[in-house]
PyMOL Python script that loads the backbone (N, CA, C, O; Angstrom):
from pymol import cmd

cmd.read_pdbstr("""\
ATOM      1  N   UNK A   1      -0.362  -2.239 -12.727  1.00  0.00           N
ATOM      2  CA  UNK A   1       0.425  -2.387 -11.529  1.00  0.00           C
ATOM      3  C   UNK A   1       1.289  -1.162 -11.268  1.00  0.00           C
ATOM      4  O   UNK A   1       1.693  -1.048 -10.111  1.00  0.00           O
ATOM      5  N   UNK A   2       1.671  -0.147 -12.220  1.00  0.00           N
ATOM      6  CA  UNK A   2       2.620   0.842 -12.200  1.00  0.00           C
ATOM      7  C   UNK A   2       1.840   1.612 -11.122  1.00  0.00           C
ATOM      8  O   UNK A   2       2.252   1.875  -9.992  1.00  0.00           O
ATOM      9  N   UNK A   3       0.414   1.993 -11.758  1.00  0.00           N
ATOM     10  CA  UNK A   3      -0.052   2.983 -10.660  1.00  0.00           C
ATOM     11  C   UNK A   3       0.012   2.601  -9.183  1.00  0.00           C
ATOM     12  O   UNK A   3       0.268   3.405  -8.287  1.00  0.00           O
ATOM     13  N   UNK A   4      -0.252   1.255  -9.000  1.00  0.00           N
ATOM     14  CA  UNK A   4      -0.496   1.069  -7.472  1.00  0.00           C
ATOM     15  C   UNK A   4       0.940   1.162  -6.894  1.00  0.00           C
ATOM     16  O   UNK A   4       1.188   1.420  -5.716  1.00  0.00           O
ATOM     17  N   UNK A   5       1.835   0.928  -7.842  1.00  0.00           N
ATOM     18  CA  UNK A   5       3.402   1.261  -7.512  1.00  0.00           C
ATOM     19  C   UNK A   5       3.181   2.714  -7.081  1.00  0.00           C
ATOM     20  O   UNK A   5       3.083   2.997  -5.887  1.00  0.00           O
ATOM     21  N   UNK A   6       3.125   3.393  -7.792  1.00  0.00           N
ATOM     22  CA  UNK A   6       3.697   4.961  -7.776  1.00  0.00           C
ATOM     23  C   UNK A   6       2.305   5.332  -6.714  1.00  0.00           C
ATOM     24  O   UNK A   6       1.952   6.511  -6.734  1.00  0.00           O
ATOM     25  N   UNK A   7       1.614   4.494  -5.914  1.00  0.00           N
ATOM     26  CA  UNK A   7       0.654   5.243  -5.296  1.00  0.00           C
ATOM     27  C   UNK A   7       1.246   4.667  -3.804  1.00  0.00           C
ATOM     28  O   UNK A   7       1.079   5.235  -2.725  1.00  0.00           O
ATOM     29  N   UNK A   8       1.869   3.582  -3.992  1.00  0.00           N
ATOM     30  CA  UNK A   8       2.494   3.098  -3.049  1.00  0.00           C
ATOM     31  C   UNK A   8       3.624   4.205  -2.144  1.00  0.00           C
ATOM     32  O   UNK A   8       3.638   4.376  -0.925  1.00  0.00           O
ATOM     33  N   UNK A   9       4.290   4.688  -2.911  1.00  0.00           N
ATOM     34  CA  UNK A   9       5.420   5.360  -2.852  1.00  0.00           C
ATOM     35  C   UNK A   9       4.818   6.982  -2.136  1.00  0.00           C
ATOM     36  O   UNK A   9       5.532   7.830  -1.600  1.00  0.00           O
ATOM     37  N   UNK A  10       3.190   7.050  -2.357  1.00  0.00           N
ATOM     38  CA  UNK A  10       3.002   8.316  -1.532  1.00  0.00           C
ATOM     39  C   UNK A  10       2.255   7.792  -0.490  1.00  0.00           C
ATOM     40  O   UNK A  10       2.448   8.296   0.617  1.00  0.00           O
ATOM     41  N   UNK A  11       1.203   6.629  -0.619  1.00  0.00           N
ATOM     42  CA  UNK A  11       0.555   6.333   0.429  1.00  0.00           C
ATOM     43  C   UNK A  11       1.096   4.541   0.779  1.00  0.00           C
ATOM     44  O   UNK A  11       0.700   3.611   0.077  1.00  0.00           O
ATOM     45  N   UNK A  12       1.848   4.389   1.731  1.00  0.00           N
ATOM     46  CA  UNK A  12       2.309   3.009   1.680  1.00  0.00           C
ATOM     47  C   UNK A  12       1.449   1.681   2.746  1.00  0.00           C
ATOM     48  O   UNK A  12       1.695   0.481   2.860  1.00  0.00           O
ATOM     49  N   UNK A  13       0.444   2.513   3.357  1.00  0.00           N
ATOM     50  CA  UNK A  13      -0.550   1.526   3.448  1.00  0.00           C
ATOM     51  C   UNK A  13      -1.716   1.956   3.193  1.00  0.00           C
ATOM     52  O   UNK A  13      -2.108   3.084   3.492  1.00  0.00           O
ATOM     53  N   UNK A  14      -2.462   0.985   2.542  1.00  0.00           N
ATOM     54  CA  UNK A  14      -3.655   1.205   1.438  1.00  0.00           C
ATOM     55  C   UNK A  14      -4.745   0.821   1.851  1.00  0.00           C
ATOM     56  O   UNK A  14      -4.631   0.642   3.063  1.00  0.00           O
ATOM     57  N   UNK A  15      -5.963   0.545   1.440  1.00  0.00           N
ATOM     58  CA  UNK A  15      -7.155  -0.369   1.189  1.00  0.00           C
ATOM     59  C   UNK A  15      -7.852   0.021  -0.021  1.00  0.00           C
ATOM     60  O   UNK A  15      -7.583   0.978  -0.747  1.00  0.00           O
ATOM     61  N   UNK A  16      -8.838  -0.888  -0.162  1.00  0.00           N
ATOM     62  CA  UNK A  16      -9.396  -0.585  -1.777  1.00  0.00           C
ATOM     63  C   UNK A  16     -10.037   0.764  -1.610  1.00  0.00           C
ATOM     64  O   UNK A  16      -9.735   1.675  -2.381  1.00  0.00           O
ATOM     65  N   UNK A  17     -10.958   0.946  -0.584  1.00  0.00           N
ATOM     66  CA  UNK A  17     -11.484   2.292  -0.817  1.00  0.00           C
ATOM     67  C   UNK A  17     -10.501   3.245  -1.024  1.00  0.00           C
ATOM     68  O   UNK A  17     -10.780   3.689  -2.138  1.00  0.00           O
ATOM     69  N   UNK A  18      -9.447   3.869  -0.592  1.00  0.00           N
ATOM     70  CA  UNK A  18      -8.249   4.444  -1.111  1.00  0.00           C
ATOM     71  C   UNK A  18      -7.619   4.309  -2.167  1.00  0.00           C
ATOM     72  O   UNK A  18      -6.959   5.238  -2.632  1.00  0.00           O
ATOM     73  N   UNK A  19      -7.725   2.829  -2.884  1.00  0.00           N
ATOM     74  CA  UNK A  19      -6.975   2.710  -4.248  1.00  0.00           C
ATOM     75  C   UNK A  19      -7.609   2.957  -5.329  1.00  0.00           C
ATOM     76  O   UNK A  19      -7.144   3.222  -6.437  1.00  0.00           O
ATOM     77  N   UNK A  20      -9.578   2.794  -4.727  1.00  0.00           N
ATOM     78  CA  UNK A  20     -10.422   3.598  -5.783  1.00  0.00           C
ATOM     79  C   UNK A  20     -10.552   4.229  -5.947  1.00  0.00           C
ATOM     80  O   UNK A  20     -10.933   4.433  -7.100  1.00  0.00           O
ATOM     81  N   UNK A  21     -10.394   5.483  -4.927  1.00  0.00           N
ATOM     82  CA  UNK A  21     -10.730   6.624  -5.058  1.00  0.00           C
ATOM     83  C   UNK A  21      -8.963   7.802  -5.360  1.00  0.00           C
ATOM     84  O   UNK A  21      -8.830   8.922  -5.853  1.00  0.00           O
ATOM     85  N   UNK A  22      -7.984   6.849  -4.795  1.00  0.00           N
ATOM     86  CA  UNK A  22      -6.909   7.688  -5.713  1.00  0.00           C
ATOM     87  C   UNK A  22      -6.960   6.914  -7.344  1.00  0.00           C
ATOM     88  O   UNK A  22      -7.510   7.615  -8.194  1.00  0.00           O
ATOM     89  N   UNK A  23      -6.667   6.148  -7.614  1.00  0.00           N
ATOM     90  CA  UNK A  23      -6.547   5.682  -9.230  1.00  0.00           C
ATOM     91  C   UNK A  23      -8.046   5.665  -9.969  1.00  0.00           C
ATOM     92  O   UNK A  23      -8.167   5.243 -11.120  1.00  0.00           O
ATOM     93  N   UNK A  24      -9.000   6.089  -9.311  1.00  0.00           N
ATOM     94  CA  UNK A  24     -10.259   6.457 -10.122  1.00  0.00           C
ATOM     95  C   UNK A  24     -10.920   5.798 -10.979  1.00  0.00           C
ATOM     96  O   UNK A  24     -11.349   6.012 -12.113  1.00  0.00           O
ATOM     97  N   UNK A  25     -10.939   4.563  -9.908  1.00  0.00           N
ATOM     98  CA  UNK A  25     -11.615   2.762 -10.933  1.00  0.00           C
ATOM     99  C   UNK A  25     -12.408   3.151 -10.228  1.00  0.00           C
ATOM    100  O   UNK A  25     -12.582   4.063  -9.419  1.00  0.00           O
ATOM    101  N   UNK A  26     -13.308   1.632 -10.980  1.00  0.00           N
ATOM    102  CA  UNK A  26     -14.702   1.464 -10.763  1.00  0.00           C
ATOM    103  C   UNK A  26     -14.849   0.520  -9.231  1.00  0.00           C
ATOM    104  O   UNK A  26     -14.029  -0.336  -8.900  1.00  0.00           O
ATOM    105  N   UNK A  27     -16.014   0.882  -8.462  1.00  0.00           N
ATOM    106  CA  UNK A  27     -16.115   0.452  -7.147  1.00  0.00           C
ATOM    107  C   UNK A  27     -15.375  -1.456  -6.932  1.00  0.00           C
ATOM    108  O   UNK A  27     -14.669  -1.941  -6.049  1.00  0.00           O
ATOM    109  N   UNK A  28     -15.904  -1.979  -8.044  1.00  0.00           N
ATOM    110  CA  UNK A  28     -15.671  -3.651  -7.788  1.00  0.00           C
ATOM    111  C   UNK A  28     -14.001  -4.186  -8.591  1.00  0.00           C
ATOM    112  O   UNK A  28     -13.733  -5.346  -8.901  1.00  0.00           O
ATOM    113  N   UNK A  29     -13.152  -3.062  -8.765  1.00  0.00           N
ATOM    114  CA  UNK A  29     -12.089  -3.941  -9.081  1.00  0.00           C
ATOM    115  C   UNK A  29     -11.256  -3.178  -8.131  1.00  0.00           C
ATOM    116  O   UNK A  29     -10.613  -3.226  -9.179  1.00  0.00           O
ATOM    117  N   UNK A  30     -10.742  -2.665  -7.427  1.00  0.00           N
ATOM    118  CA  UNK A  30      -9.249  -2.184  -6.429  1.00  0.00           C
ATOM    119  C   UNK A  30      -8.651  -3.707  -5.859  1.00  0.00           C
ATOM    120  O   UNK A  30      -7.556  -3.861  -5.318  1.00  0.00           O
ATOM    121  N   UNK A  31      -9.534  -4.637  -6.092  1.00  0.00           N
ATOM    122  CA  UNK A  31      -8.478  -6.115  -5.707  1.00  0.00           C
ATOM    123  C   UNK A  31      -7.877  -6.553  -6.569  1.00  0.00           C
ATOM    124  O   UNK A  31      -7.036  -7.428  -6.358  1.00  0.00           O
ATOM    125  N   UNK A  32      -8.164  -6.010  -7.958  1.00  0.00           N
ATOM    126  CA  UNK A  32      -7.257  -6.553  -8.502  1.00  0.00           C
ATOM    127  C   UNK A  32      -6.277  -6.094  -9.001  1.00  0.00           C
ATOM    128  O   UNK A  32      -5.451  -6.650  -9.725  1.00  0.00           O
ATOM    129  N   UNK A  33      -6.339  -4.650  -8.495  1.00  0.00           N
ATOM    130  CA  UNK A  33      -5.139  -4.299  -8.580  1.00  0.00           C
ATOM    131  C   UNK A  33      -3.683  -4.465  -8.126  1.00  0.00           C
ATOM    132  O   UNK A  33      -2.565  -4.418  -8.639  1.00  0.00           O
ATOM    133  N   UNK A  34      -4.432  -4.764  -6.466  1.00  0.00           N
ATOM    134  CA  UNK A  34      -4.188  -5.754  -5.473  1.00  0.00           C
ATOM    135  C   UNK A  34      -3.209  -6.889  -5.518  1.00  0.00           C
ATOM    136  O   UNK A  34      -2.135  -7.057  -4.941  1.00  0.00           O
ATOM    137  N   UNK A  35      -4.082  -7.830  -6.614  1.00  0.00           N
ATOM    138  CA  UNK A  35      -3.497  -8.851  -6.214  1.00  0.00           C
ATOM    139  C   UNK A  35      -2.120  -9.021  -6.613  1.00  0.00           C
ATOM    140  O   UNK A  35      -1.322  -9.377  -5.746  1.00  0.00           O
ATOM    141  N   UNK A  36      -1.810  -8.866  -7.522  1.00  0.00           N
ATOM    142  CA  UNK A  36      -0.742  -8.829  -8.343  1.00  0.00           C
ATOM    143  C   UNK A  36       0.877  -8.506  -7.876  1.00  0.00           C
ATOM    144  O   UNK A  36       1.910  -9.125  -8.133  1.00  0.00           O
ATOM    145  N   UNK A  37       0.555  -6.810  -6.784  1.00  0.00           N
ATOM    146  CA  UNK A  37       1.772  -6.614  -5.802  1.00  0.00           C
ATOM    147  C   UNK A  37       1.514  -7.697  -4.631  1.00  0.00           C
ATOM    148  O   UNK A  37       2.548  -7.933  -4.007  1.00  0.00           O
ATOM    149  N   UNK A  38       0.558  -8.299  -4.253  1.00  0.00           N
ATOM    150  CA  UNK A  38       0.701  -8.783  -2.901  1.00  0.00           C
ATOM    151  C   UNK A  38       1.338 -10.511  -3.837  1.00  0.00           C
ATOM    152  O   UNK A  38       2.340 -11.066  -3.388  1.00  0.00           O
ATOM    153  N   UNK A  39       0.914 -10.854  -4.541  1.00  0.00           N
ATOM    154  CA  UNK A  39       1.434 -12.084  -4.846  1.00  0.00           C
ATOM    155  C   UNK A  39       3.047 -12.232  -5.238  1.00  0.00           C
ATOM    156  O   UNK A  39       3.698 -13.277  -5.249  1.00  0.00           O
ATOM    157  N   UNK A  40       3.577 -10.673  -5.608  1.00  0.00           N
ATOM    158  CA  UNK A  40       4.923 -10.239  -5.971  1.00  0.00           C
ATOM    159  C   UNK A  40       5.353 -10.291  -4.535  1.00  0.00           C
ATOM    160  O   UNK A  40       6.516 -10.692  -4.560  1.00  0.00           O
ATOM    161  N   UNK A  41       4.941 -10.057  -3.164  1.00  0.00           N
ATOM    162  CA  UNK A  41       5.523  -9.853  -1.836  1.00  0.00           C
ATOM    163  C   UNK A  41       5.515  -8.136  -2.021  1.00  0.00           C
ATOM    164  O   UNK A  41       6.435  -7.661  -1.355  1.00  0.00           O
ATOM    165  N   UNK A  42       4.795  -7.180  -2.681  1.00  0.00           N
ATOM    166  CA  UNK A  42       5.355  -5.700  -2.454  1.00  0.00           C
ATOM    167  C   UNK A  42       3.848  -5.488  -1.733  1.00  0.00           C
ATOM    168  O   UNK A  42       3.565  -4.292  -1.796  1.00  0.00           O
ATOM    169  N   UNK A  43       3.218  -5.953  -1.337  1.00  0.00           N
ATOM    170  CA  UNK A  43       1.936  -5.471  -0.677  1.00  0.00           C
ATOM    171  C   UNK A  43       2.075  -6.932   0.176  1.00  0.00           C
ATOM    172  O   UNK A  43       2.447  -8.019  -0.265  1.00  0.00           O
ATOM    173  N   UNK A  44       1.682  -6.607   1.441  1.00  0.00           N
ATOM    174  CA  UNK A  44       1.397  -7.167   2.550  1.00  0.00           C
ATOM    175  C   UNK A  44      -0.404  -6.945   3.316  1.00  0.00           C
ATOM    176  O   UNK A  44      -0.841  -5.937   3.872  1.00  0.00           O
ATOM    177  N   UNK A  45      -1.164  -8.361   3.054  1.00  0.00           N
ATOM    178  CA  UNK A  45      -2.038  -7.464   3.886  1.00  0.00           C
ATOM    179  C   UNK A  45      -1.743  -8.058   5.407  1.00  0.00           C
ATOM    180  O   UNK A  45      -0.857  -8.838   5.755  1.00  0.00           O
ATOM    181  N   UNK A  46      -2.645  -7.510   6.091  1.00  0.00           N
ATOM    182  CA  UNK A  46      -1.853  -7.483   7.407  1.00  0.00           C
ATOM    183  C   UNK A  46      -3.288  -7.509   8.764  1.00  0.00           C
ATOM    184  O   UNK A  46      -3.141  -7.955   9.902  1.00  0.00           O
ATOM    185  N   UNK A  47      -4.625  -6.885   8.178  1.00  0.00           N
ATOM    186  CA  UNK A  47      -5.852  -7.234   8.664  1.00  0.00           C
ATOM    187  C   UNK A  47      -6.214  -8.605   9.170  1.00  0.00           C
ATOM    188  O   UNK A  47      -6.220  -8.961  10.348  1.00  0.00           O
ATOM    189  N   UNK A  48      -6.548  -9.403   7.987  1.00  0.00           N
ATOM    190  CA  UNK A  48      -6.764 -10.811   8.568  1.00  0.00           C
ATOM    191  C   UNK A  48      -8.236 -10.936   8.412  1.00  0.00           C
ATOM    192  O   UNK A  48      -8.813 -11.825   9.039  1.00  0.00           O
ATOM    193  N   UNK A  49      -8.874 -10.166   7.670  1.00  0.00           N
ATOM    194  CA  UNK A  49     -10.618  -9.954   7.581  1.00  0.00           C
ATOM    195  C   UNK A  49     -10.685 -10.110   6.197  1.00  0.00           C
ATOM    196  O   UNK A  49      -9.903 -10.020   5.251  1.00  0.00           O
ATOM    197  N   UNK A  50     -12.291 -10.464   6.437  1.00  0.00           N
ATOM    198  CA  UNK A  50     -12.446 -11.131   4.423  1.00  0.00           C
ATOM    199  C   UNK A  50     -13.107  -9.636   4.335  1.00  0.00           C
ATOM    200  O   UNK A  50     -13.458  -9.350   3.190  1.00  0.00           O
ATOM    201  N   UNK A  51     -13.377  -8.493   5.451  1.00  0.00           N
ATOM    202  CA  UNK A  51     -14.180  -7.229   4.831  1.00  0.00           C
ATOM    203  C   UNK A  51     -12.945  -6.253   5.462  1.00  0.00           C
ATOM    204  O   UNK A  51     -11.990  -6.462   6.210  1.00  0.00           O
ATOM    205  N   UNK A  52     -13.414  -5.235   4.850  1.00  0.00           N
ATOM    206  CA  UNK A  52     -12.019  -3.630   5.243  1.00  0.00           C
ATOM    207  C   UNK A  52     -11.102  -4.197   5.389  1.00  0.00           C
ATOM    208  O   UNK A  52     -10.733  -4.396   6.546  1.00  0.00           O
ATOM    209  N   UNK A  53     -10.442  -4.632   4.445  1.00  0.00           N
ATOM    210  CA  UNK A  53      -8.687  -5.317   4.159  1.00  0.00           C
ATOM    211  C   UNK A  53      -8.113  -4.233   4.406  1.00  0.00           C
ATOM    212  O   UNK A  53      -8.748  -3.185   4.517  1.00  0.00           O
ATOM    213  N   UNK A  54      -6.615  -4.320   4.552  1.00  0.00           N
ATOM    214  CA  UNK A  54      -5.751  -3.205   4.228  1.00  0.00           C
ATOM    215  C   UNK A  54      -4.422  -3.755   3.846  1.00  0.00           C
ATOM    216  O   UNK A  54      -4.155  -4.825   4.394  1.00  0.00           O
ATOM    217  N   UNK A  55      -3.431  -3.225   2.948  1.00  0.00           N
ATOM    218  CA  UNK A  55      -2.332  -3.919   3.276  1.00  0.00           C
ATOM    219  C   UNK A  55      -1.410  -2.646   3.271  1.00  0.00           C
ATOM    220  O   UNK A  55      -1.737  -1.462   3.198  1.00  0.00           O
ATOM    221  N   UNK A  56      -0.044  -3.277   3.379  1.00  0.00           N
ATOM    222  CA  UNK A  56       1.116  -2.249   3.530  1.00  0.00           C
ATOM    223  C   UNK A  56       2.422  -2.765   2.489  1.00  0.00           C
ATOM    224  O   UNK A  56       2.614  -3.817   1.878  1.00  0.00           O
ATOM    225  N   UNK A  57       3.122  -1.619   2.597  1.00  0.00           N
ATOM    226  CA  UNK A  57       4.243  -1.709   1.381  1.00  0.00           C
ATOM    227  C   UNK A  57       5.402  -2.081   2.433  1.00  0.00           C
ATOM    228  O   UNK A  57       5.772  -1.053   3.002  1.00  0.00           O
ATOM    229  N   UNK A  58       6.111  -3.260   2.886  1.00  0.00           N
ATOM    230  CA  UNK A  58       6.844  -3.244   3.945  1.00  0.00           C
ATOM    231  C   UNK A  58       8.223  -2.752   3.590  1.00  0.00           C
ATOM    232  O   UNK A  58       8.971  -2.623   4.559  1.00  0.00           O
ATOM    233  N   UNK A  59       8.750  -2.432   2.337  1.00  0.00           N
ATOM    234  CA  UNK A  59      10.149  -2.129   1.841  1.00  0.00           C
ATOM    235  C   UNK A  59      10.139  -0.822   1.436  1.00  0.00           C
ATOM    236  O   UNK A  59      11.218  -0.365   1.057  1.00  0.00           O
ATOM    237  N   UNK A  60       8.865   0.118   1.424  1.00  0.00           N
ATOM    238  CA  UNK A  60       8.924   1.469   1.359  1.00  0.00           C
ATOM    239  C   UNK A  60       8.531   1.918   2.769  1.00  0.00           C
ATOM    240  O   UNK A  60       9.004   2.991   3.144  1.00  0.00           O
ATOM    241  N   UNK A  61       7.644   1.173   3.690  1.00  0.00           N
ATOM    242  CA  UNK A  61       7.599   1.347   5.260  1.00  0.00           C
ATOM    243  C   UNK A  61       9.106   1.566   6.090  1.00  0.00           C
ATOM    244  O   UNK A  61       9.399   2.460   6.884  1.00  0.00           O
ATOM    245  N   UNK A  62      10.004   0.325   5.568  1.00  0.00           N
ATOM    246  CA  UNK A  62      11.334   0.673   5.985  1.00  0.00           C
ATOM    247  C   UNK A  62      12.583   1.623   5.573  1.00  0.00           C
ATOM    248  O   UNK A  62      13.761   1.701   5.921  1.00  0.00           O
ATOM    249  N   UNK A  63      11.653   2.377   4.564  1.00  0.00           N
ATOM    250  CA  UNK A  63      12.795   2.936   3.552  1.00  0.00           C
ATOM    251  C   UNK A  63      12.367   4.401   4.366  1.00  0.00           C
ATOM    252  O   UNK A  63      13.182   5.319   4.461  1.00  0.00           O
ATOM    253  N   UNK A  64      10.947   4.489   4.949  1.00  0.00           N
ATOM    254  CA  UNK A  64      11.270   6.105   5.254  1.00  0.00           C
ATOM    255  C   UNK A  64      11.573   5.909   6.865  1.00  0.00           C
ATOM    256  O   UNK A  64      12.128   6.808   7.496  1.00  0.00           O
ATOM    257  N   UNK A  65      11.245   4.907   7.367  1.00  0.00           N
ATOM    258  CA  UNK A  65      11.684   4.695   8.488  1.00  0.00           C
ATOM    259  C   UNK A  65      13.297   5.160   8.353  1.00  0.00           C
ATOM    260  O   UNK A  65      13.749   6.265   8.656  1.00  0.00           O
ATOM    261  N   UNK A  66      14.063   3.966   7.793  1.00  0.00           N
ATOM    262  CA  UNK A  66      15.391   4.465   7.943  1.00  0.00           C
ATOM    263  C   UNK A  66      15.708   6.127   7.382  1.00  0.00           C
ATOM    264  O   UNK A  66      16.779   6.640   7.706  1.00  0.00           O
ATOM    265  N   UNK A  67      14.731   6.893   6.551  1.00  0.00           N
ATOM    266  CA  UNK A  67      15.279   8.292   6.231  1.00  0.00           C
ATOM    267  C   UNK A  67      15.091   9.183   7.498  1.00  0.00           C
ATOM    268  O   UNK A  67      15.751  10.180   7.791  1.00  0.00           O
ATOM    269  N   UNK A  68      13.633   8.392   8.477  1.00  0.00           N
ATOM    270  CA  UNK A  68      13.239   9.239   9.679  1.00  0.00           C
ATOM    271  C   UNK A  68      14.642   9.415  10.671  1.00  0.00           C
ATOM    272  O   UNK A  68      14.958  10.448  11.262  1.00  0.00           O
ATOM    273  N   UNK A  69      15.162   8.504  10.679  1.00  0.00           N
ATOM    274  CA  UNK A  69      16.147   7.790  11.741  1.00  0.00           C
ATOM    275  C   UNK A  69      17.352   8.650  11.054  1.00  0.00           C
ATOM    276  O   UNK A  69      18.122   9.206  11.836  1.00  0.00           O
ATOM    277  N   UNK A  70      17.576   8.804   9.656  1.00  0.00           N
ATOM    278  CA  UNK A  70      18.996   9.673   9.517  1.00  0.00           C
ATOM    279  C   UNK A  70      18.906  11.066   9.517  1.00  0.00           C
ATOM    280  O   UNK A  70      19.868  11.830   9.602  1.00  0.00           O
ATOM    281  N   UNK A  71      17.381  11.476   9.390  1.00  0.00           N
ATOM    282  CA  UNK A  71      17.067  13.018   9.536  1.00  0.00           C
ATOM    283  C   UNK A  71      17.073  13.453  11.142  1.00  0.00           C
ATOM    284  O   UNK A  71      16.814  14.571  11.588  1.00  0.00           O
ATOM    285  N   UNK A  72      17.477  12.145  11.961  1.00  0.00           N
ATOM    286  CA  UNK A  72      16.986  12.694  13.477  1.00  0.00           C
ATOM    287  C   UNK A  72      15.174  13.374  13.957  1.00  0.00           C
ATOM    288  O   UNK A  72      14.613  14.412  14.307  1.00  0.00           O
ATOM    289  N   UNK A  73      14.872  11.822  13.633  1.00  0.00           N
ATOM    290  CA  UNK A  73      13.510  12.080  14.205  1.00  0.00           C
ATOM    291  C   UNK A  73      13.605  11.477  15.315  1.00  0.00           C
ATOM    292  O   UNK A  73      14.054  10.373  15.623  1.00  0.00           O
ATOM    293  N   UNK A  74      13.039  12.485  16.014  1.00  0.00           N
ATOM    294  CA  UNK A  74      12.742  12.581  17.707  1.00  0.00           C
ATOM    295  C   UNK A  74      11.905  11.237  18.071  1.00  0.00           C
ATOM    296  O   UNK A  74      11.055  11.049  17.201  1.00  0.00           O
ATOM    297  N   UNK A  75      11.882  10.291  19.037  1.00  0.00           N
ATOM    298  CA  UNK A  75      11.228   9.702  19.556  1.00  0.00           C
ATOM    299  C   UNK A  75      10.869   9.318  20.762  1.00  0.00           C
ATOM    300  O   UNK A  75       9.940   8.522  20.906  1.00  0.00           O
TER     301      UNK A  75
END
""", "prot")
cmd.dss("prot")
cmd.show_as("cartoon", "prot")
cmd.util.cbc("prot")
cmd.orient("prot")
């Protein structure tokens, strides 16, 4: 679970093809890496499809949001 943490923190919305090919598992497990943050609430999926899932990190989504907002990002 650490890695999908610390992969979280650079890429904060994911899917398995991305979690296989950054953490360098084998094609049939990136769900279960999965499951574990989304059952904690730190992964959200957000698709709604039983194929090309994706989910998101919603408390690191808001964390650079609010850094965008104190650096004065333009919108």
């Amino acid at each position: 679970m650490w890695k999908v943490a610390d992969l979280l923190t650079r890429r904060p919305v994911v899917n398995a093809v991305l979690v296989r090919e950054e953490l360098g598992i084998p094609t049939d497990h990136p769900r279960r890496y999965l499951g574990r943050p989304t059952e904690a609430g730190i992964l959200v999926e957000f698709t709604d499809r039983a194929r090309n899932r994706a989910w998101r990190a919603p408390e690191v989504l808001a964390a650079l949001d609010v850094f965008a907002e104190r650096a004065g990002r333009r919108g």
